[in-house]
N, C-alpha and C positions, 0 to 999 in steps of 0.2 A: 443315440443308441436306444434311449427310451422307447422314442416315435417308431424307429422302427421294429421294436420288439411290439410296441402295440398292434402295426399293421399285421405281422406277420402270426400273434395269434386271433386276432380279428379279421383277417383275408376272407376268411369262406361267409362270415356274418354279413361284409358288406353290401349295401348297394349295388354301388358301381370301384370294385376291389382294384381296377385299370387306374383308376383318378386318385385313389390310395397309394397306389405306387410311383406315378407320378408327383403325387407330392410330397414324398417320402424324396425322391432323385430332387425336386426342387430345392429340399431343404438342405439337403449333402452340398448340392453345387451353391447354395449361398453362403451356409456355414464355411465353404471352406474361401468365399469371396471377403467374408466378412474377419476370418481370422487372419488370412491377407494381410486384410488391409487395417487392423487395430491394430497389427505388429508392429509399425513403421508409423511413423512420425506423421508422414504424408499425408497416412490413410486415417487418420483420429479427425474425421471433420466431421461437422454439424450433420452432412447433407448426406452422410452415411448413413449415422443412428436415424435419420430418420426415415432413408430410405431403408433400415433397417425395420423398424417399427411398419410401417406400411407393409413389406413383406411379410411379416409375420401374422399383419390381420389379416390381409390379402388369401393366404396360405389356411389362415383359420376358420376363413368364412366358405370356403371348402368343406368343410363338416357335413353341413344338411344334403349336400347333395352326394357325399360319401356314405353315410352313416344310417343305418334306417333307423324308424321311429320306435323301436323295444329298445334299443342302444343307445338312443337318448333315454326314454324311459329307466331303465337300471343304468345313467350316468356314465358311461363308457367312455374313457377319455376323447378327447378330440383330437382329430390328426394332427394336432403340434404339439399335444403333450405338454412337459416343461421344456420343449423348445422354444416355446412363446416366452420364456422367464430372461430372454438374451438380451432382450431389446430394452429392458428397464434398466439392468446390471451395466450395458453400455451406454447406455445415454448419464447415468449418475456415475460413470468413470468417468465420463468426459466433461459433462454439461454440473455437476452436483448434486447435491442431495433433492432439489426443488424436481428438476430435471427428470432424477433417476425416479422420483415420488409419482409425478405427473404421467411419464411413460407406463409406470408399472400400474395406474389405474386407467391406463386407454387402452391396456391388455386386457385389464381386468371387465372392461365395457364391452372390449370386442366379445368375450368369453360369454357375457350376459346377452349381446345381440345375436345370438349363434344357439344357445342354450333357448332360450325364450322363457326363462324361468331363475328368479330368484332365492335361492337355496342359501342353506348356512354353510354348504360345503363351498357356493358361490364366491360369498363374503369371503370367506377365511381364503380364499385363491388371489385374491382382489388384495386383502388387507396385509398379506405377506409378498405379491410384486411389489406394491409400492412401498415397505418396511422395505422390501431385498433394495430396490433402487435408491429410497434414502439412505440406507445404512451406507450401502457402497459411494453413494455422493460424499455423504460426508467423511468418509473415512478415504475420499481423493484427496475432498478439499484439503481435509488436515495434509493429506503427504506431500500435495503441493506447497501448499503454506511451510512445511516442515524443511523441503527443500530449497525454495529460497533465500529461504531464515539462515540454512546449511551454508549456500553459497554468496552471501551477503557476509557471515561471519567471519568465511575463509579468505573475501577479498578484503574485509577490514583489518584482518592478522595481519595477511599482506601486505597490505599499505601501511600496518602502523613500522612492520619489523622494513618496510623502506624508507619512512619518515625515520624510525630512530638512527639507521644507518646513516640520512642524509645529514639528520643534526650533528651525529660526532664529524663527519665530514667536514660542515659549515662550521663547528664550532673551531674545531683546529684548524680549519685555515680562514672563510672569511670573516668570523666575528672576531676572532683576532686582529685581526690588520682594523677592523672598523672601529675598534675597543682601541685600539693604538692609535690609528689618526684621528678619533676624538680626545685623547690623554692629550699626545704633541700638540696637538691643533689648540687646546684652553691654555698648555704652557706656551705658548709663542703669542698670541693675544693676534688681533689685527683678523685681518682677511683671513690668515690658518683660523681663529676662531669660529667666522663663521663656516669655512669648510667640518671644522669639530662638531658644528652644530647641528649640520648637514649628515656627517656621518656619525651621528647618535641618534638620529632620526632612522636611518636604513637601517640601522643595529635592532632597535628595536622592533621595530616593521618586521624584521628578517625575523629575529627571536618569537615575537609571534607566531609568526606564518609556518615557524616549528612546531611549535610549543600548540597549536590547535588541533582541536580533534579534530578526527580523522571525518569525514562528510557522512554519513547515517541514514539511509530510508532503509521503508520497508514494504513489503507487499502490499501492505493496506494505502500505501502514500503519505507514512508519516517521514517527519524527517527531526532529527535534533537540530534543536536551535543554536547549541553551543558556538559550532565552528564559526558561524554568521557572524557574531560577536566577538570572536576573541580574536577574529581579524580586522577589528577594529582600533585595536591596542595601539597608541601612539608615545611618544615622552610625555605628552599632553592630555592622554587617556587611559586610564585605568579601567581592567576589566576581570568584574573575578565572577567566573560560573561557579556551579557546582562540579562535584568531578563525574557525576552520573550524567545519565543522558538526558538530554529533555525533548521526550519525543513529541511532538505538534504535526497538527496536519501542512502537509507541505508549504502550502496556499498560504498558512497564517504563520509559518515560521519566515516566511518571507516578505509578508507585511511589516510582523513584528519588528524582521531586522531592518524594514526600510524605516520604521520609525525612532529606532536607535539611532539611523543613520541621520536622518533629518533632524534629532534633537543637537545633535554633533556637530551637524551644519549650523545650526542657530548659534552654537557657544561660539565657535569660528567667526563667525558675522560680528555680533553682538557683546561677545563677552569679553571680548583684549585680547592682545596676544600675550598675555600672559597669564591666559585663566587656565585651570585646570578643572578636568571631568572626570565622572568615577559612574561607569556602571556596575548594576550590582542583576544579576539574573539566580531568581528564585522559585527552584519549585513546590510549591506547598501540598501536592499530589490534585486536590481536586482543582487546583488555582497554579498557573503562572504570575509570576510578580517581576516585573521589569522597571530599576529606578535610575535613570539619566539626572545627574545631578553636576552643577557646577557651582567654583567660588566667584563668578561673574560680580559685577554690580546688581545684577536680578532685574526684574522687567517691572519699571514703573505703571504704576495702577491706570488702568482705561488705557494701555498702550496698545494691547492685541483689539482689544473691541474697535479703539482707532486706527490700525491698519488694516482689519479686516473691510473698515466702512471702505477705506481708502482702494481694495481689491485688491492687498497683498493678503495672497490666501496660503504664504507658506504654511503656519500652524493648525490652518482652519482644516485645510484640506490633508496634507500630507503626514499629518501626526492624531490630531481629534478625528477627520473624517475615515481616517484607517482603523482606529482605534473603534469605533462606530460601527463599521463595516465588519468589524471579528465579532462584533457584541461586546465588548469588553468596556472597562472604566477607564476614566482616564483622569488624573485630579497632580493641578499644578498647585506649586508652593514657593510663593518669589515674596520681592518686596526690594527697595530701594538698597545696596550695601547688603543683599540677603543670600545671594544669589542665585541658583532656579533649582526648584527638583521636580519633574516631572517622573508621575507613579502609575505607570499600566500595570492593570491587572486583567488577565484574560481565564476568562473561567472555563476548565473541561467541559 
């Protein structure tokens, strides 16, 4: 409405007043192409804003040959007014703040190649496109981010108020019967025994697979490490997190837990069937601390050095060389009757 209130008391000044009204209908017929199509889902693409932006320089460089030289001289706006201010506001709703910054100063260039003169009234046209485009950028990003965050929260309600529902489910009917035919099964001795020992395995397996939090990312690709771990939990494993989240980038919450996993494999291997293991997951805010520890026999001195010569690269590769690859430390503590504790520390 600006642009055209400009033409309409600038008509009789102009040039060529035909090419002012033309481009005055040019910008009705795009405006109403462009609110179209930002309304709908569809129409928010890349190739819009910027066939947006081109329109509007396109549109603006129309000036000299509209406008005569006293109308530049006493600064008479240019036939797109603040219609030229659309194309920053929408590219930093779509693209962000960087986005909307960079748009609102190739408006602000267009303005200057069109003007042929550097003014302070220049600047300050310049320095508030691209202020308009980053404000509006970031003030998407956040609602994007906001949103997510929104529907991430309401699916983890969801799943927790459907885990709790499953647990009383499993707990009154299948951990009962598992909880009973491991009781029968130790009184009867023999073959019932090892089915007992069999069903205090699934018992606890099952109790786990309750009892873990619920899986965790976020916009930026983080994820908690908890669930990883506490589905690890055996009769034979112990695992206690914290009760907050411990959020990691996805990449290293999934190294980390491959490396739990593989120290768990080694006790299995190595440490008897009757060793037990306890991890311990620690967040110290600027530090993760992760401690795999078992009562094994512990690993005889020059043993790993001697199977690495020999090309068994379990430890080398799959636990230190992960451990490597996050940056983080890694420091074992064995010794004959000692039995092992391996201490990752991965730092923020």
């Amino acid at each position: 409405m600006f642009a055209l209130g400009n033409v309409v008391v600038q008509r009789d000044d102009y040039e060529r007043p035909w090419l002012a009204w033309s481009a005055i209908g040019a910008m009705a017929l795009w405006s109403a192409f462009t609110i179209h199509a930002y309304s709908r889902e569809s129409g928010r693409r890349p190739w819009v804003v910027v066939a947006d932006l081109l329109v509007t320089c396109g549109l603006m460089s129309l000036s000299p040959l509209i406008m005569t030289d006293e109308q530049f001289l006493f600064n008479v706006p240019l036939i797109t007014t603040i219609w030229a201010a659309g194309p920053p506001v929408a590219a930093g709703a779509l693209g962000g703040q960087v986005a909307g910054a960079v748009s609102g100063f190739l408006v602000g260039l267009s303005t200057y190649l069109n003007r042929v003169e550097l003014t302070v009234d220049l600047v300050r046209d310049v320095v508030l496109l691209s202020g308009a485009g980053f404000v509006v950028g970031m003030a998407s990003s956040t609602a994007r981010r906001s949103a997510v965050r929104l529907a991430q929260a309401l699916r983890t309600e969801a799943a927790t108020a459907e885990r709790e529902r499953l647990a009383r489910s499993i707990h009154d009917g299948v951990l009962q019967v598992l909880a009973r035919v491991r009781k029968r099964g130790n009184e009867l001795g023999g073959e019932a025994a090892e089915l007992a020992e069999l069903a205090g395995e699934q018992e606890v397996a099952l109790r786990s697979l309750v009892a873990a939090a619920p899986t965790e990312s976020t916009v930026d690709g983080d994820a908690d490490l908890r669930p990883a771990l506490q589905l690890l939990a055996t009769p034979r494993v112990q695992v206690s997190t914290p009760a907050t989240q411990v959020m990691l980038p996805a990449a290293t919450a999934f190294e980390l837990a491959a490396v739990v996993r593989e120290a768990l494999s080694n006790v299995d291997k190595h440490a008897g069937v009757g060793a037990r293991a306890w991890v311990l997951l620690e967040d110290l805010g600027d530090e993760v601390v992760l401690s795999i520890r078992d009562d094994g026999p512990g690993i005889p001195e020059g043993r790993l050095a001697s199977a690495e010569a020999e090309g068994r690269m379990g430890v080398a590769q799959s636990i230190r060389g992960r451990v490597e690859a996050l940056r983080g430390t890694l420091e074992l503590q064995t010794g004959p009757g000692e039995g092992t504790e391996w201490e990752v520390r991965f730092y923020r």
